[in-house]
BAFI-3210 file (N, C-alpha, C; in Angstrom, 3 decimals, decimal comma, padded with zeros to 6 digits):
// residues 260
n [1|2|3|4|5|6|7|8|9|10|11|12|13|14|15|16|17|18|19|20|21|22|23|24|25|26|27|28|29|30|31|32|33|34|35|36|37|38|39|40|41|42|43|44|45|46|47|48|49|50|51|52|53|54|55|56|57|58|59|60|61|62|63|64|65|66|67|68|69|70|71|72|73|74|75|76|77|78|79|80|81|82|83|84|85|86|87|88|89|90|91|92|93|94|95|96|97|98|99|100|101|102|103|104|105|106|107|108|109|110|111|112|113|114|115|116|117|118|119|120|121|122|123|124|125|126|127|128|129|130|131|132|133|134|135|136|137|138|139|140|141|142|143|144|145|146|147|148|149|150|151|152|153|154|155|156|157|158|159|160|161|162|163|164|165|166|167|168|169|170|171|172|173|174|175|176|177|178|179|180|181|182|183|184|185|186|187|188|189|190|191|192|193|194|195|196|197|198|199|200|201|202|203|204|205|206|207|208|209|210|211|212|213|214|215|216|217|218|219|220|221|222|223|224|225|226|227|228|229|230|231|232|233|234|235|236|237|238|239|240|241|242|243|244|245|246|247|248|249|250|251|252|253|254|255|256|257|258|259|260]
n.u [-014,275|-013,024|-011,079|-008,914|-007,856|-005,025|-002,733|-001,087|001,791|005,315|008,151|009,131|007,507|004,453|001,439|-000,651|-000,375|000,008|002,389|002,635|-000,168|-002,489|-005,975|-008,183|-011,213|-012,475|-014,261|-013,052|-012,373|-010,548|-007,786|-004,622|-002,372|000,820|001,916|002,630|003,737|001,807|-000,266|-002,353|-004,030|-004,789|-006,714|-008,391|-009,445|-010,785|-012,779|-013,021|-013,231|-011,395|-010,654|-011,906|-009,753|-008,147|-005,631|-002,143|-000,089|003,252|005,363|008,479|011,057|011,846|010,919|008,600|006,816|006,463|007,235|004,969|004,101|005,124|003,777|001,039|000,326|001,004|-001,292|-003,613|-003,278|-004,081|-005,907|-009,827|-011,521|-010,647|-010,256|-012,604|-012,059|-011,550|-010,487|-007,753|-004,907|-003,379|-000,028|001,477|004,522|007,623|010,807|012,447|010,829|009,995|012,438|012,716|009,937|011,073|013,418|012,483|010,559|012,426|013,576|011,698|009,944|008,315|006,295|004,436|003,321|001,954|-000,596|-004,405|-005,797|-005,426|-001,929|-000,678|002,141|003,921|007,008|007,499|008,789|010,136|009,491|006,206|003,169|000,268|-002,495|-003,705|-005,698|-008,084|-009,783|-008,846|-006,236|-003,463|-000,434|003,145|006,162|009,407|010,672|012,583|014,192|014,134|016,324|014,797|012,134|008,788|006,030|002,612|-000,118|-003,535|-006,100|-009,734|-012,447|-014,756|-013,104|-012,208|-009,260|-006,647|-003,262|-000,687|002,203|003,574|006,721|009,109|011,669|012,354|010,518|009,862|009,038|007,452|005,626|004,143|003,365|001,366|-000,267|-003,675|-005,051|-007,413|-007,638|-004,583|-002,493|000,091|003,344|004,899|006,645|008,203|008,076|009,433|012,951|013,893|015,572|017,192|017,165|015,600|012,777|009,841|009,248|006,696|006,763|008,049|006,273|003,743|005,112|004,715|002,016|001,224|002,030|000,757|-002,083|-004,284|-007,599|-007,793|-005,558|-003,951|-001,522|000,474|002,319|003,482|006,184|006,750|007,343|005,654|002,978|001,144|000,895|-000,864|-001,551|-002,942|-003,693|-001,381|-000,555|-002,619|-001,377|000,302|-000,934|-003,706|-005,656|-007,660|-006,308|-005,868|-005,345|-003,313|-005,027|-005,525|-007,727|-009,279|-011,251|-012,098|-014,282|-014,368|-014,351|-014,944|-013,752|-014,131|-014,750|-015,921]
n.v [-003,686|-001,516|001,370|003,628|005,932|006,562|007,166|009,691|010,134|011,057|010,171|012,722|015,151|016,371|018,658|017,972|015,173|012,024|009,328|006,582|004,303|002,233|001,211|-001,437|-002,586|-005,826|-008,406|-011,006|-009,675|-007,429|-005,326|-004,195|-001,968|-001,988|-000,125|003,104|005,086|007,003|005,328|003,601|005,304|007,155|004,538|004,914|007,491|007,184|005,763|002,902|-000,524|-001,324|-003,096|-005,426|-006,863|-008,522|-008,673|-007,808|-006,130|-005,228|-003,607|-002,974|-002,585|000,409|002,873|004,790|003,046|000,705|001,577|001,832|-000,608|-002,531|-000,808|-000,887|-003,415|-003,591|-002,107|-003,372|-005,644|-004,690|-003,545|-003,196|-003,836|-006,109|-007,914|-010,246|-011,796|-014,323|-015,172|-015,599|-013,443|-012,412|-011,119|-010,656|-009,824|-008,278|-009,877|-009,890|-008,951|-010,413|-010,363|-007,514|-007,419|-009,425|-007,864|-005,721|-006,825|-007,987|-006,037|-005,161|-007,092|-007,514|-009,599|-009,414|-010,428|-012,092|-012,354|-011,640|-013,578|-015,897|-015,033|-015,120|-015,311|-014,293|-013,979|-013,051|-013,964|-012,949|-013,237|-014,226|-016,122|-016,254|-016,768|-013,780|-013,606|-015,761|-016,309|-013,950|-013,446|-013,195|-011,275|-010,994|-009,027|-007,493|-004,680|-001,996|-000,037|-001,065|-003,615|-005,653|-004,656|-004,421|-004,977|-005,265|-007,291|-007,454|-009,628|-009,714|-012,182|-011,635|-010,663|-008,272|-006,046|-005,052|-002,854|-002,493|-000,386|000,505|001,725|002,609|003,029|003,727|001,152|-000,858|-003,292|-003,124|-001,916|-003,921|-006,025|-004,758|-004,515|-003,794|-003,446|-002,734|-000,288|001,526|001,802|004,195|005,229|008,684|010,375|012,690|016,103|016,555|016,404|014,216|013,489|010,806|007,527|006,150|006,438|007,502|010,098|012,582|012,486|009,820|008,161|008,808|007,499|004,730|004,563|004,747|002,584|000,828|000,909|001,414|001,614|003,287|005,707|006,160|008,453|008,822|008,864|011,417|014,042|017,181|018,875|018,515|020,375|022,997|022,587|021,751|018,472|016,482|018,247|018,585|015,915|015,281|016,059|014,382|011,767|010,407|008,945|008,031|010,246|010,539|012,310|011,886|011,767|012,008|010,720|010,354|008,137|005,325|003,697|001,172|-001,356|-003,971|-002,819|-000,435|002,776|004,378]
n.w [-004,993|-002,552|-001,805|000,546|001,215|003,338|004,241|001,932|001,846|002,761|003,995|004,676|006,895|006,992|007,617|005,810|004,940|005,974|006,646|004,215|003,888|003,289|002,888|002,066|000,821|000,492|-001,983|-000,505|001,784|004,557|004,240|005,011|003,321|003,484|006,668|007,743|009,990|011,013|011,077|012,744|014,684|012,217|010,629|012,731|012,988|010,253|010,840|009,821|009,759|011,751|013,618|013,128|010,700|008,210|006,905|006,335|004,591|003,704|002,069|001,769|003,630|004,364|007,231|006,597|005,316|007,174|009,537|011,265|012,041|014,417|016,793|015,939|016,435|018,682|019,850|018,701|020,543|023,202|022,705|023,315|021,589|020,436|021,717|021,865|019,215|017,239|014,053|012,064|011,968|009,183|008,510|005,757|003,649|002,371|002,782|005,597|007,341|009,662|010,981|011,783|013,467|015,109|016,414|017,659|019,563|021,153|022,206|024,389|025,055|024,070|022,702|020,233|018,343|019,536|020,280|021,069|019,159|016,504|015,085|011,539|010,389|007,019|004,531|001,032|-001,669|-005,136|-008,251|-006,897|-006,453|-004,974|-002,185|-000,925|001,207|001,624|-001,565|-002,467|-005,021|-004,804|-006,581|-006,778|-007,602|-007,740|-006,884|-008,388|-006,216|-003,514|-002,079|-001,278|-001,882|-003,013|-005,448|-005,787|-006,620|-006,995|-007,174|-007,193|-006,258|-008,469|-010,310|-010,576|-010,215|-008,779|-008,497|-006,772|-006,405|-004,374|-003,487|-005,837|-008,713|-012,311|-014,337|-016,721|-017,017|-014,287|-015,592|-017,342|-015,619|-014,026|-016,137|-017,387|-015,000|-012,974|-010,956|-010,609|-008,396|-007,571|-007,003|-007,010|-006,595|-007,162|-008,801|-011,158|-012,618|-010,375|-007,167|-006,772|-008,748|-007,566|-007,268|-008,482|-010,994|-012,689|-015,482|-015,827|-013,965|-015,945|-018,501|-017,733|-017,100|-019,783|-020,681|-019,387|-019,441|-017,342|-015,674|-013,829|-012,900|-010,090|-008,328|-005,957|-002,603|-002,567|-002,533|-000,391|-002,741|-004,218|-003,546|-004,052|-006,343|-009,538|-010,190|-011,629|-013,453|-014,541|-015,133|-017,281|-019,232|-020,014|-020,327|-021,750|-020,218|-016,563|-014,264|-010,595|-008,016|-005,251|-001,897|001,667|003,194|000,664|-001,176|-003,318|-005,168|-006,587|-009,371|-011,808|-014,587|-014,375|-012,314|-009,517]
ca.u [-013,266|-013,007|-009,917|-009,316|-006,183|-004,679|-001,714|-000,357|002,971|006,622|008,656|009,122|006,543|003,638|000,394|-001,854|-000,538|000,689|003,128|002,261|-000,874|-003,609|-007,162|-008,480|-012,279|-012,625|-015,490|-012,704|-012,242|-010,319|-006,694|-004,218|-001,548|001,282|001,721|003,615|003,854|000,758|-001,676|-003,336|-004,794|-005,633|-007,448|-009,412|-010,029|-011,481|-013,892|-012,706|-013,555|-009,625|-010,696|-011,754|-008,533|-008,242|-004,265|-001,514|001,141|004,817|005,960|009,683|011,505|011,983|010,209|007,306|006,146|006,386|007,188|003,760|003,581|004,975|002,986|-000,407|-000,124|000,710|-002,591|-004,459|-002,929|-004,702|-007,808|-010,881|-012,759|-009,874|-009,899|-013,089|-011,752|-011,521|-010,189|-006,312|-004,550|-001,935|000,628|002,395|005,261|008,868|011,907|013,045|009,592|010,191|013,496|012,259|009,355|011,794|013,757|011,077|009,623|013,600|014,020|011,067|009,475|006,620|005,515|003,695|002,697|000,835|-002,343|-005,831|-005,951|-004,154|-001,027|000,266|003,584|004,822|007,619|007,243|010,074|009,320|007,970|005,373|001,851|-000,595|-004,093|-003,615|-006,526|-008,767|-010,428|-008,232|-005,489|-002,185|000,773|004,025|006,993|010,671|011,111|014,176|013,933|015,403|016,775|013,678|010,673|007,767|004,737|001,332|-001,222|-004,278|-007,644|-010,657|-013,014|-015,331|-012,144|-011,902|-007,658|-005,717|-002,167|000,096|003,489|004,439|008,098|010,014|012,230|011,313|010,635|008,785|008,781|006,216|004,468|003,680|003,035|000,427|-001,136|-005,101|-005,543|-009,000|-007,033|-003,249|-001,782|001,352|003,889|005,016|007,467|009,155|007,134|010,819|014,137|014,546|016,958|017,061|016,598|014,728|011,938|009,121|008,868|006,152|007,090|008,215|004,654|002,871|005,437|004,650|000,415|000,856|002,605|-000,096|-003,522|-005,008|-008,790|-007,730|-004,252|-003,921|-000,664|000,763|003,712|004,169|006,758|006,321|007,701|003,860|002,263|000,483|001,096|-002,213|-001,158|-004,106|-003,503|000,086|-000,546|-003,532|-000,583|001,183|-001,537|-005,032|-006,595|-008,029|-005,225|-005,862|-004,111|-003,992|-004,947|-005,303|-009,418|-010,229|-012,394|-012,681|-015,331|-013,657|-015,147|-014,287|-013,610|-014,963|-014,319|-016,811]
ca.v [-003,238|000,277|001,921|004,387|006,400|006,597|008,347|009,965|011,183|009,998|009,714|013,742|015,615|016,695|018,579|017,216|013,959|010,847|008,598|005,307|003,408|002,006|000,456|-001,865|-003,387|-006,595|-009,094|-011,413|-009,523|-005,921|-005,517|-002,534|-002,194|-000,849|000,570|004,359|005,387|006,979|004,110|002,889|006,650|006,775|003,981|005,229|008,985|007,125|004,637|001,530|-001,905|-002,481|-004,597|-007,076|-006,902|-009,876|-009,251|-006,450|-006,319|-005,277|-003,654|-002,887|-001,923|001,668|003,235|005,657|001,703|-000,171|002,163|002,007|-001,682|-002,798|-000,182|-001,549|-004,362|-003,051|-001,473|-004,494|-006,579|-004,503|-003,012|-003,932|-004,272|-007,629|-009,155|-011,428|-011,691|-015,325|-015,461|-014,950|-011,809|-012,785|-010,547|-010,940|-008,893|-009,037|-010,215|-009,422|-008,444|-011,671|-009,842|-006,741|-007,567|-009,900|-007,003|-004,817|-007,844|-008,320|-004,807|-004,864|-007,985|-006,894|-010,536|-008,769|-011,536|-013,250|-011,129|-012,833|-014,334|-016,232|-014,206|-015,945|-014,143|-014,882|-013,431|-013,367|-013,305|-012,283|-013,456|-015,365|-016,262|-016,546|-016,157|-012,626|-014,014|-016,797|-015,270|-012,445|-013,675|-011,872|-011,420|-009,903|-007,957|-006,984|-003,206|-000,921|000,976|-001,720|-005,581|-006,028|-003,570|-005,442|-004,529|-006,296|-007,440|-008,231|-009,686|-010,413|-013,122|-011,489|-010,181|-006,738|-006,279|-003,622|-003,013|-000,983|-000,357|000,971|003,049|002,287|003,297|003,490|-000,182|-001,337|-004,704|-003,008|-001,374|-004,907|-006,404|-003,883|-003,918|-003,943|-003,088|-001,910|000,655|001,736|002,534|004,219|006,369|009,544|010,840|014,200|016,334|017,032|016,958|013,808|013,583|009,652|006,884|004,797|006,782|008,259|011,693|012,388|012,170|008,699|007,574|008,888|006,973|004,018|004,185|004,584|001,434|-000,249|001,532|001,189|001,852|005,026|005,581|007,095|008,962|008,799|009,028|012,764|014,843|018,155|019,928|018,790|021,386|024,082|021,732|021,131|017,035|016,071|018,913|018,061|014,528|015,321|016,693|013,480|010,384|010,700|008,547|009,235|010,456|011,031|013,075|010,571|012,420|011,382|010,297|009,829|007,013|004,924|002,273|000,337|-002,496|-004,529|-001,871|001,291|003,292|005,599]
ca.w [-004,037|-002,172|-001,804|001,651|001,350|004,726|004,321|000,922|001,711|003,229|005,123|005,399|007,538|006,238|007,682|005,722|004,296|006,340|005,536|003,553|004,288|002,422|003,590|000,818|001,364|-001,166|-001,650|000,532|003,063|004,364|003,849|004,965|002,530|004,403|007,797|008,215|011,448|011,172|010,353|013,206|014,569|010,665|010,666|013,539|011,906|008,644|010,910|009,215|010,772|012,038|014,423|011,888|009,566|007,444|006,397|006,707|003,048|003,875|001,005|001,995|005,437|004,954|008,131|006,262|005,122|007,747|011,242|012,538|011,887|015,332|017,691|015,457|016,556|020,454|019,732|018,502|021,613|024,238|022,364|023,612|020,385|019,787|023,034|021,587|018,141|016,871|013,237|012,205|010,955|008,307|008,211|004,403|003,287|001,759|003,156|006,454|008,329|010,498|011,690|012,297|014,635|016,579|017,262|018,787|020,420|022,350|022,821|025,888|025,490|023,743|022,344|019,363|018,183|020,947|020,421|021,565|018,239|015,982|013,373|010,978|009,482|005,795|004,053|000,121|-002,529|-005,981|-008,415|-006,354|-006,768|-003,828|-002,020|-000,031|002,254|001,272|-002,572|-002,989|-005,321|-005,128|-007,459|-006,630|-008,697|-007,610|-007,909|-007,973|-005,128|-001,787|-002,654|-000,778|-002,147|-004,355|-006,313|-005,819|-007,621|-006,344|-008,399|-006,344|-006,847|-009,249|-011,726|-010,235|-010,288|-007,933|-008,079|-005,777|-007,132|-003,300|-004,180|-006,701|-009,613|-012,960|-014,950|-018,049|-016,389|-013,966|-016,326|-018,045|-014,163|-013,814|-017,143|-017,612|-013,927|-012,871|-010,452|-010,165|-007,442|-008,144|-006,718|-007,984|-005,446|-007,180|-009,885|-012,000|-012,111|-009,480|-006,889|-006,977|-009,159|-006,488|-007,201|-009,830|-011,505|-013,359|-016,754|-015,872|-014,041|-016,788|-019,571|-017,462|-017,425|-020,943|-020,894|-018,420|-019,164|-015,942|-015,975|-013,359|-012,015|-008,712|-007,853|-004,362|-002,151|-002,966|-001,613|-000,246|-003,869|-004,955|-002,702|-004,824|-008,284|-009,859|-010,596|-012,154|-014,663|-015,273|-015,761|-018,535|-020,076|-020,848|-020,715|-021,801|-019,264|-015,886|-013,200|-009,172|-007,026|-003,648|-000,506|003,278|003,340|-000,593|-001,374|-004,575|-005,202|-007,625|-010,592|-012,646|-015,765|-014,134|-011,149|-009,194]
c.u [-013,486|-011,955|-009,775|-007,480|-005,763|-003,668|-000,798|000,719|003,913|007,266|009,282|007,876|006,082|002,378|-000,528|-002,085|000,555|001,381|002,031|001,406|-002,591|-004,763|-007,650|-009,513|-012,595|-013,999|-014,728|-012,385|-011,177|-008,581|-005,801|-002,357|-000,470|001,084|002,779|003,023|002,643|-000,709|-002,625|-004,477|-005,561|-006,752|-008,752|-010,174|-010,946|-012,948|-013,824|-012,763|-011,805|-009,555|-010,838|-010,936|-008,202|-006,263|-003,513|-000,380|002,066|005,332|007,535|009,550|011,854|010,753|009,035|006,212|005,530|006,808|006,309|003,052|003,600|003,861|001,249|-000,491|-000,219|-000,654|-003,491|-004,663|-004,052|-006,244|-008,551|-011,492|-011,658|-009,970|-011,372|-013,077|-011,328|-009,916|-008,622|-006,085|-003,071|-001,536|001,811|003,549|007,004|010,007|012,232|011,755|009,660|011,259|013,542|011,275|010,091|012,514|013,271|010,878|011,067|014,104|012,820|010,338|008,212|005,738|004,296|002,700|001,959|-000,382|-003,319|-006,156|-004,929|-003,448|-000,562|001,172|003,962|005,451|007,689|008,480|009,067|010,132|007,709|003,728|001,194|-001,618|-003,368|-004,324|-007,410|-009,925|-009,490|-006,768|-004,490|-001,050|002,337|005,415|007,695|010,804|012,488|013,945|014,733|015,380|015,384|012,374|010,185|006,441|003,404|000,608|-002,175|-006,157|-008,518|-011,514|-013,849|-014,394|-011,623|-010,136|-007,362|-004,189|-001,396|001,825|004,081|005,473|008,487|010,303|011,858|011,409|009,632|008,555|007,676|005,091|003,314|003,156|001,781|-000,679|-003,115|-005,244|-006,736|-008,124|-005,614|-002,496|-000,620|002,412|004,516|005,705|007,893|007,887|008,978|011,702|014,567|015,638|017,411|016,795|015,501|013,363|010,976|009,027|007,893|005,801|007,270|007,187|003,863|003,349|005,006|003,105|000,332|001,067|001,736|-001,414|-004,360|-006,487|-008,973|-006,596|-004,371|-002,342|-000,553|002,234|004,221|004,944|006,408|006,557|005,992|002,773|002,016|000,632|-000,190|-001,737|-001,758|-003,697|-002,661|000,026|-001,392|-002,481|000,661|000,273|-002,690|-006,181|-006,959|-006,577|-005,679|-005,228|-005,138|-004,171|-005,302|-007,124|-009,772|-010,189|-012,477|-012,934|-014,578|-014,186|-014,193|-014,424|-014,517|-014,455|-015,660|-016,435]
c.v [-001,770|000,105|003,134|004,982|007,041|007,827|008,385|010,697|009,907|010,449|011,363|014,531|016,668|017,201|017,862|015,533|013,499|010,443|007,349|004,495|003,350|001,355|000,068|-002,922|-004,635|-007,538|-010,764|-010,896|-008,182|-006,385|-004,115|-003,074|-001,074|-000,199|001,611|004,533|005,646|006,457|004,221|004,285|006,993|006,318|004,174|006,257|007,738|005,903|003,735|000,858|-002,193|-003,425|-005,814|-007,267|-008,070|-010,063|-007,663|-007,034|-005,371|-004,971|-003,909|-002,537|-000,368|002,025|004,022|004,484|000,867|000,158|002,174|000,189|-002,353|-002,314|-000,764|-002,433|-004,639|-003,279|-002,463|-005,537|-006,050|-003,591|-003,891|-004,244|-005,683|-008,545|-010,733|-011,967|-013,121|-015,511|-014,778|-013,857|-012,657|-011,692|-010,945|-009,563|-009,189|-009,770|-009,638|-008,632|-008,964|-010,722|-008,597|-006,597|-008,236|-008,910|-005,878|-005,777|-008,007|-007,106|-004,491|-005,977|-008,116|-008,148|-009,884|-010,465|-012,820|-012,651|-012,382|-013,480|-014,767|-015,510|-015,319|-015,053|-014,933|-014,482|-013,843|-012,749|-013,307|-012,659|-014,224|-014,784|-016,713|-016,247|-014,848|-013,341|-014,957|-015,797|-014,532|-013,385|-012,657|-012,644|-010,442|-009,549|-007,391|-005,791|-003,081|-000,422|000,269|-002,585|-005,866|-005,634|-004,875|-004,685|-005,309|-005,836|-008,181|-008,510|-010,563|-011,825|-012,986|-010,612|-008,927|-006,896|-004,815|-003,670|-001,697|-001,480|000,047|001,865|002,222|003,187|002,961|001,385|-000,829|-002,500|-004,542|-002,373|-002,798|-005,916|-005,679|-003,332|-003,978|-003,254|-002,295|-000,460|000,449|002,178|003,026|005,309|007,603|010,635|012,351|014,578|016,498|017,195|015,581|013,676|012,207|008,806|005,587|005,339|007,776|009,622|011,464|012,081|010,870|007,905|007,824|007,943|005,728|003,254|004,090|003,203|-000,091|000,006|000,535|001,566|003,281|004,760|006,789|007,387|009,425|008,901|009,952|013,634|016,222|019,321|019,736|019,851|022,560|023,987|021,569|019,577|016,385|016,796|018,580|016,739|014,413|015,680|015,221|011,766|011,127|010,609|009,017|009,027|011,034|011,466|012,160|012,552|011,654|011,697|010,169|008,544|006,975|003,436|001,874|-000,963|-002,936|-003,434|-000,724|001,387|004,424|006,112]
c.w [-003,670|-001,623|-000,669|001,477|002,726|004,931|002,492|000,590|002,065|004,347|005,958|006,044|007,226|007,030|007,595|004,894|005,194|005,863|005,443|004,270|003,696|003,063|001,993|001,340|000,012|-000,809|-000,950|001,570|003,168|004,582|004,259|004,429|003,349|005,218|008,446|009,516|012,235|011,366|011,365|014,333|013,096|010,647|011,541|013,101|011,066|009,172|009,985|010,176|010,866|012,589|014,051|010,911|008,961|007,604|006,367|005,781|003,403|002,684|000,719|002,956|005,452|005,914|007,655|005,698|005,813|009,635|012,302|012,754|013,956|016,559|017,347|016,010|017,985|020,362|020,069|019,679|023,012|024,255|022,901|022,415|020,240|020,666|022,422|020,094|018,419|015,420|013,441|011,360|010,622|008,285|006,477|004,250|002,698|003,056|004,143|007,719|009,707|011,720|012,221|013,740|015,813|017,148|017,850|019,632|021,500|022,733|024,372|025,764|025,435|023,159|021,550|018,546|018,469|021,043|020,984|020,641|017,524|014,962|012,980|010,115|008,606|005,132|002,738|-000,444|-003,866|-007,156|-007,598|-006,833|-005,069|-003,221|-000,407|001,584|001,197|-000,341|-003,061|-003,409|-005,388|-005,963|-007,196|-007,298|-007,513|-008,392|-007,780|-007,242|-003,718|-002,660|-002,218|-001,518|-003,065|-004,591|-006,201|-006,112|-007,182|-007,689|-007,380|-007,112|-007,948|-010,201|-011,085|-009,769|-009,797|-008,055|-007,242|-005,651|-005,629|-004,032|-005,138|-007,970|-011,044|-013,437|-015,483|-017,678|-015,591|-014,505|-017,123|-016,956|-014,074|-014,768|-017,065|-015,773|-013,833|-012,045|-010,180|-009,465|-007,320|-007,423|-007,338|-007,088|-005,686|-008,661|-011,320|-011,299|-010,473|-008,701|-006,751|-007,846|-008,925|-006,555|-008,754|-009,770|-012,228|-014,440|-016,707|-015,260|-015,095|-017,823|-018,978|-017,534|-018,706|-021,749|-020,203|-018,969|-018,358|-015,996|-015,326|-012,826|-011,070|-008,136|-006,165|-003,502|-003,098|-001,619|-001,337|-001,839|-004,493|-004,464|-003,858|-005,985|-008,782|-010,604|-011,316|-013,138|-015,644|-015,942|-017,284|-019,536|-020,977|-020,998|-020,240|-020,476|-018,006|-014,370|-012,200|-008,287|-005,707|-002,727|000,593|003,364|001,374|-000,624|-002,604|-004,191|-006,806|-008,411|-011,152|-014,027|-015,540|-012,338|-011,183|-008,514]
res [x|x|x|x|x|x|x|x|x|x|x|x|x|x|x|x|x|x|x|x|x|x|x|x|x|x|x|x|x|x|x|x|x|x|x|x|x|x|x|x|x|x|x|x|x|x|x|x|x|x|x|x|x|x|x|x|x|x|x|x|x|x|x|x|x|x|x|x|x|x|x|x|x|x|x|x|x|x|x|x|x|x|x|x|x|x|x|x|x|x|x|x|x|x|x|x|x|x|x|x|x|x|x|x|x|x|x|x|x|x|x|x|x|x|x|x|x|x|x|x|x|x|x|x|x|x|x|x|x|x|x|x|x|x|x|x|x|x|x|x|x|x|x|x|x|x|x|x|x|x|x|x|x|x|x|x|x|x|x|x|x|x|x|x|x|x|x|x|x|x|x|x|x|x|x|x|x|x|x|x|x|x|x|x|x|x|x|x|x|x|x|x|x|x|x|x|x|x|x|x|x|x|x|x|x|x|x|x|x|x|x|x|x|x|x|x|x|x|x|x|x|x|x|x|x|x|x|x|x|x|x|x|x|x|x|x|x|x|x|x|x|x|x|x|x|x|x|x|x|x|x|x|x|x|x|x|x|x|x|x]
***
């Protein structure tokens, strides 16, 4: 698997970090985990094949998740690189995605979902078990954070296992969801002192890898208080293993029990 960090911020505005959106290349096929507002310019910056997109994951409906989902798919409707595009784009995601796009689609009549190829839209409750795209098995986990939010777990065909906790609050339930993982995708919203429980501090991502050991955990969806933090440092400070500060273009090639 390779891992493309799109945007590693939220939903407040940020220079140099986007909101929420992941690019994930597997040996089934490419995947963008979440779509902030920012995504589909993103996607263009980082030269990723969008045009060939296998599947697009819906974590929850807050807007730094899922705001740039409708306009993507504008996008996709009148790009030229799609117009001779064959295969379908699954859209997966939780609860209430369905109801969202219809109301964009009756606010001008945007028929988002009539592209030159075929979508298929599926809304997942949690727990479920299922193939992401044909190979790529997924698993998904009910956080704290919306009634809606979820956690996925993805394991390709040759073992290699990703998970991406999206937001959420803390919970030893996802720490045990997320255990062995080749990479962790995790959020890590405030460095101390939260102002929410819908969301991670560090002390509580780190009690949580210690609770998963991930082969590398990657910290993400930081707010602006992380600005001039060394995160990487801090984290050495409470779990051994190896910890990544996300940013907007890092790249990990990802294995089954190793990371490069």
């Amino acid at each position: 698997m390779k891992l493309v960090v799109l945007g590693s911020g939220t939903s407040v505005p940020h220079p140099q970090r986007a909101a929420a959106a992941f690019w994930l290349e597997s040996e089934s096929g490419l995947v963008l985990l979440d779509c902030g507002a920012d995504s589909a310019h993103r996607l263009a910056q980082e030269k990723v094949d969008w045009p060939n997109l296998d599947a697009i994951w819906i974590s929850h409906l807050h807007l730094d998740h899922c705001g740039g989902l409708a306009s993507f798919l504008f996008g996709l409707k009148w790009a030229p690189q799609t117009q001779a595009r064959k295969k379908p784009l699954r859209i997966v995601g939780c609860r209430g995605v369905q109801n969202l796009l219809k109301a964009i689609d009756e606010s001008n009549n945007y028929k988002l979902l009539a592209q030159p190829f075929p979508v298929e839209l599926h809304e997942v409750l949690s727990p479920a078990e299922f193939e992401l795209i044909p190979g790529l098995h997924a698993q998904s986990f009910s956080t704290p954070h919306t009634r809606e939010s979820l956690a996925l777990r993805l394991t390709d065909s040759d073992g290699t296992s990703f998970v991406y906790t999206s937001d959420t609050g803390y919970s030893e339930g996802l720490a045990a969801f997320a255990s062995g993982a080749d990479l962790l995708l995790m959020e890590c919203s405030f460095w101390r002192d939260k102002p929410t429980p819908k969301h991670l501090e560090l002390e509580e991502a780190m009690r949580l890898a210690c609770f998963a050991e991930p082969g590398c955990l990657v910290l993400t969806h930081l707010y602006p208080e992380w600005d001039g933090v060394d995160l990487e440092s801090k984290a050495k400070e409470l779990w051994p293993g190896r910890t990544v500060e996300a940013f907007d273009g890092l790249r990990l090639e990802i294995g089954q029990n190793r990371l490069r």
